[in-house]
C-alpha positions as CSV (number, residue, x, y, z in Angstrom):
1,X,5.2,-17.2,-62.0
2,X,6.2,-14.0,-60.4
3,X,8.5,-13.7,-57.4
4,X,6.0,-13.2,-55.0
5,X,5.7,-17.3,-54.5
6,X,8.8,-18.8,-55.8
7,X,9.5,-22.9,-56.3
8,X,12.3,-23.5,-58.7
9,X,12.1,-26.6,-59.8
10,X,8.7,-28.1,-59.8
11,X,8.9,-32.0,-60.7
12,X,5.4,-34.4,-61.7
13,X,6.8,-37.1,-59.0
14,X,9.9,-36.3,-56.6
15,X,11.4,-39.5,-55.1
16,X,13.1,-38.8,-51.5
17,X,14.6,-41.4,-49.2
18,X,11.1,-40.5,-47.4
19,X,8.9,-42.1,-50.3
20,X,7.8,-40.5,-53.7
21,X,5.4,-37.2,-54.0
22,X,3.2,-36.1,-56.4
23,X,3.2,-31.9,-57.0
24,X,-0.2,-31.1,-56.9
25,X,-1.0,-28.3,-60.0
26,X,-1.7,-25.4,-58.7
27,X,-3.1,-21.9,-60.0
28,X,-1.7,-18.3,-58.2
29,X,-4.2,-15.3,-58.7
30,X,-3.8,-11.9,-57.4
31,X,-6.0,-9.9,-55.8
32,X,-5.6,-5.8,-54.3
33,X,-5.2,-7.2,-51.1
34,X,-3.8,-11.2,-51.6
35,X,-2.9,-13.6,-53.9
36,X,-4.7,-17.0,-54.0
37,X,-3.4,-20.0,-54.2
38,X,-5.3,-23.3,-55.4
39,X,-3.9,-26.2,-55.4
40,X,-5.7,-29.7,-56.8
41,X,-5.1,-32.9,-54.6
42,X,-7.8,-35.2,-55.3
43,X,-8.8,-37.6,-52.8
44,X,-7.2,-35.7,-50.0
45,X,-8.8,-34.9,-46.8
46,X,-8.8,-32.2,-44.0
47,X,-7.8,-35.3,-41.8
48,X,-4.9,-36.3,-44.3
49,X,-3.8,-32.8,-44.9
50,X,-0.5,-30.9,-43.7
51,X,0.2,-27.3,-44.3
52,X,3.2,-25.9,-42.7
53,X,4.2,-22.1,-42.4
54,X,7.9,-21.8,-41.2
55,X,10.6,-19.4,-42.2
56,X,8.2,-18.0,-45.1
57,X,8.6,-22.0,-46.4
58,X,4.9,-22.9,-47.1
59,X,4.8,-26.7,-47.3
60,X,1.8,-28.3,-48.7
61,X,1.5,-32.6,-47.9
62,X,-1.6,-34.6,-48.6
63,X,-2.3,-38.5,-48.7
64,X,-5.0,-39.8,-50.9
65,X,-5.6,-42.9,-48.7
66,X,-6.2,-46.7,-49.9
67,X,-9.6,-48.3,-50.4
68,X,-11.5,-49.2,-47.6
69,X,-10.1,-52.6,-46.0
70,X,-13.5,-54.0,-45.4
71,X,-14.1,-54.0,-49.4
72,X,-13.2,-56.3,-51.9
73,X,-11.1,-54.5,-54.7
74,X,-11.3,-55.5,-58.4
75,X,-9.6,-53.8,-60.3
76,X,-7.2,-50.4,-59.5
77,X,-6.1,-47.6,-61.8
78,X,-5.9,-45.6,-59.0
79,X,-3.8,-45.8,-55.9
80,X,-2.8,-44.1,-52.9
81,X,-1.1,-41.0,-53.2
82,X,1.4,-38.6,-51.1
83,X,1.0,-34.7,-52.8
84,X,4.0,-32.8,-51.8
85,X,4.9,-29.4,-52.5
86,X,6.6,-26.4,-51.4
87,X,7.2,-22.5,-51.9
88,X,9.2,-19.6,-50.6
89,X,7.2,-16.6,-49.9
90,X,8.3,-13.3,-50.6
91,X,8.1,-10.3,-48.2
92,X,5.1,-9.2,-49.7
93,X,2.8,-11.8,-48.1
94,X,1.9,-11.5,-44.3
95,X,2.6,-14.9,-43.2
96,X,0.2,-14.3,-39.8
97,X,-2.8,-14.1,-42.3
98,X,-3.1,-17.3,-44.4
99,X,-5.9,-19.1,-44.7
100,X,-7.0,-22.4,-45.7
101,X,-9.8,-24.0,-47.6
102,X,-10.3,-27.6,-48.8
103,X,-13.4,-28.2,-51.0
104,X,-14.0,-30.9,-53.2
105,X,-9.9,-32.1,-53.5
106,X,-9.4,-28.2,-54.5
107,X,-6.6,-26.4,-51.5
108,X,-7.4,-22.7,-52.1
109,X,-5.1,-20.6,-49.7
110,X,-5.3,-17.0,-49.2
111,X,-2.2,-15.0,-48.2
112,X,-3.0,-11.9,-47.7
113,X,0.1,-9.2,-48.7
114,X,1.8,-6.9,-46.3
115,X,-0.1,-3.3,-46.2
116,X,2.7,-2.0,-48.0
117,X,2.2,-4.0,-50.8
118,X,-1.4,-3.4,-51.2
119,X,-2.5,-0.4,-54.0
120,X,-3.5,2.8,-52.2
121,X,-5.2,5.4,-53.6
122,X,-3.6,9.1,-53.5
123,X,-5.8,12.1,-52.7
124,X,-5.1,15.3,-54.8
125,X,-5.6,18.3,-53.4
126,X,-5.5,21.9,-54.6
């Protein structure tokens, strides 16, 4: 992964005094004009999701909630689950113009890169 979204140490499951995480896999694309982000977190809903912007620190925190009280469960392989996971952004992103889409337990963000950092193309003249 290149600078431009950084996250050093990337763990399957991250115990804190908090609880234990799971880091959702995610997939970074790059566009002229921004890089996508998508992140998988199955079960997760705009209700149950967190995404926090501060000090170019993008947090992303999910919860993949428990069966439904009112049903009788049977048998599990599946349980509830807390996706946690965070990334520094690099000055190339323009941290006023992220945005967020959940489909499907697929997080795709957009962060759109600084002008600077976006290709231009260079008139010749004679």
């Amino acid at each position: 992964m290149n600078s431009t979204l950084t996250n050093p140490e990337v763990k399957p499951v991250t115990c804190t005094p908090e609880g234990s995480y799971l880091s959702p896999r995610v997939n970074l694309t790059e566009t002229s004009n921004a890089f996508v982000l998508e992140a998988e977190m199955p079960g997760v809903t705009r209700e149950n999701l967190e995404i926090l912007l501060e000090n170019r620190e993008l947090t992303l925190a999910g919860r993949r909630p428990d069966h439904k009280a009112e049903t009788n469960l049977v048998y599990r392989e599946s349980s509830p689950r807390d996706y946690r996971r965070v990334f520094v952004l690099d000055e190339t992103i323009d941290v006023g113009k992220v945005e967020a889409k959940l489909k499907d337990g697929l997080l795709t963000l957009r962060l759109a890169k600084v002008e600077q950092a976006q290709p231009r193309r260079i008139a010749v003249t004679a």
